[in-house]
C-alpha positions as CSV (number, residue, x, y, z in Angstrom):
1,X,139.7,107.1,301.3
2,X,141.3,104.8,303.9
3,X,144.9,103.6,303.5
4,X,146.6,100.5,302.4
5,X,148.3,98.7,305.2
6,X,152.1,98.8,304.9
7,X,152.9,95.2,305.3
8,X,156.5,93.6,305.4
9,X,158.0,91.1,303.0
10,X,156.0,88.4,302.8
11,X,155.3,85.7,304.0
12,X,152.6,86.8,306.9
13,X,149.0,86.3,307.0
14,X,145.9,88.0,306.0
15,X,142.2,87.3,308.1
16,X,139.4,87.9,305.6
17,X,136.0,89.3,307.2
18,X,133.5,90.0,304.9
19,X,129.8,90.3,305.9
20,X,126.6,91.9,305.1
21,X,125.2,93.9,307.8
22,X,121.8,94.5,309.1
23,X,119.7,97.6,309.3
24,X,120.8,100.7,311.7
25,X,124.2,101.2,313.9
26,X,123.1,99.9,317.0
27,X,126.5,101.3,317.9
28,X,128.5,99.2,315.2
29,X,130.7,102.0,314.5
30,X,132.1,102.9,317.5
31,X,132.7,99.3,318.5
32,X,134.2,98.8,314.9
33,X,136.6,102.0,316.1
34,X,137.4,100.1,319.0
35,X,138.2,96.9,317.7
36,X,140.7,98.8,315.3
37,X,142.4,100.4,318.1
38,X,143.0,97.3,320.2
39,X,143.8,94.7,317.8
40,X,146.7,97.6,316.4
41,X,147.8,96.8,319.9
42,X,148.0,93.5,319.6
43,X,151.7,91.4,319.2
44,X,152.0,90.5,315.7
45,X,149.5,92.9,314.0
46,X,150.7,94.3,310.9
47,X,147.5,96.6,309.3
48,X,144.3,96.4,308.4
49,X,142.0,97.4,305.1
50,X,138.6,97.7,305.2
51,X,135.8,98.8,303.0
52,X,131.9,99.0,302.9
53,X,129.6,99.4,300.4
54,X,126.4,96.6,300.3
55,X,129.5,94.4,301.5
56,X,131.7,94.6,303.4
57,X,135.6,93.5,303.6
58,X,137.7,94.0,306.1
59,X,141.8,92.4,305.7
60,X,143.6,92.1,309.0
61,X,147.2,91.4,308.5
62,X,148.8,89.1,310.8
63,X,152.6,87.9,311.6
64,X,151.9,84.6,312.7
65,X,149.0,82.1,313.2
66,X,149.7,82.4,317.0
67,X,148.6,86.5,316.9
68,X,145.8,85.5,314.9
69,X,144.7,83.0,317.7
70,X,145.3,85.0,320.2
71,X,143.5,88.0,318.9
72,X,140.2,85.9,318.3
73,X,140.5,85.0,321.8
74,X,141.1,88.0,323.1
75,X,137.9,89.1,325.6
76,X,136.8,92.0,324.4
77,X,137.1,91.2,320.9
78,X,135.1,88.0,321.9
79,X,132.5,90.5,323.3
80,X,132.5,92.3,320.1
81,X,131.9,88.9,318.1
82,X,129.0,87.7,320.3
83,X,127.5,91.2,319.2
84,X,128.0,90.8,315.8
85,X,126.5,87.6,315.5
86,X,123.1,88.9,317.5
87,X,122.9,92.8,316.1
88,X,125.2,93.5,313.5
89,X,125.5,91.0,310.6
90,X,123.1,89.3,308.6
91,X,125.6,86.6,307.3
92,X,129.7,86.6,307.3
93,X,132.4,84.4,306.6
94,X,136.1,84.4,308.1
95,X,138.7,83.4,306.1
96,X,142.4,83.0,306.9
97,X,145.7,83.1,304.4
98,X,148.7,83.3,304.2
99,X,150.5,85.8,301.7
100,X,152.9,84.7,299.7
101,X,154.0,87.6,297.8
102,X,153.2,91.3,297.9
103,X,153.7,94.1,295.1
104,X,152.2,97.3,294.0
105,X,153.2,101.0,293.4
């Protein structure tokens, strides 16, 4: 089970990836690992949520629209994209928001 991201109060922002994938790895996984460990190091990253079953979802939480910009244009990560679009994904979609409010137990 993965965990939920501890965001702060809102408001922040939330990137929306969900995508079907294609057949086999071709090393998906441990560029996905990757791509989790850098973007935890990037300035205004908060958490991210992910989860996989025919599709997938994965929430990246986000300070500011700036860290969000500067994340998609962040090299490798563009590297990672480009690879995406040729091997791993069938179909995606990105979606960006900004939270509002945030509550749970």
């Amino acid at each position: 089970m993965s965990m939920i991201a501890a965001t702060p109060q809102p408001p922040y922002y939330a990137v929306i990836f969900t995508s079907h994938r294609t057949d086999g790895d071709h090393g998906y996984d441990a560029m996905s690992e990757k791509m989790v460990e850098l973007a935890a190091r990037q300035p205004g990253f908060l958490g991210i949520e992910s989860a996989r079953d025919t599709l997938g979802i994965t929430v990246s939480y986000w300070s500011d629209l700036e860290s969000i910009q500067r994340w998609r244009a962040n090299i490798e990560h563009r590297q990672a994209q480009a690879s995406g679009r040729e091997t791993w994904y069938s179909s995606f979609r990105v979606r960006i928001s900004r939270v509002e409010r945030d509550y749970g137990i």
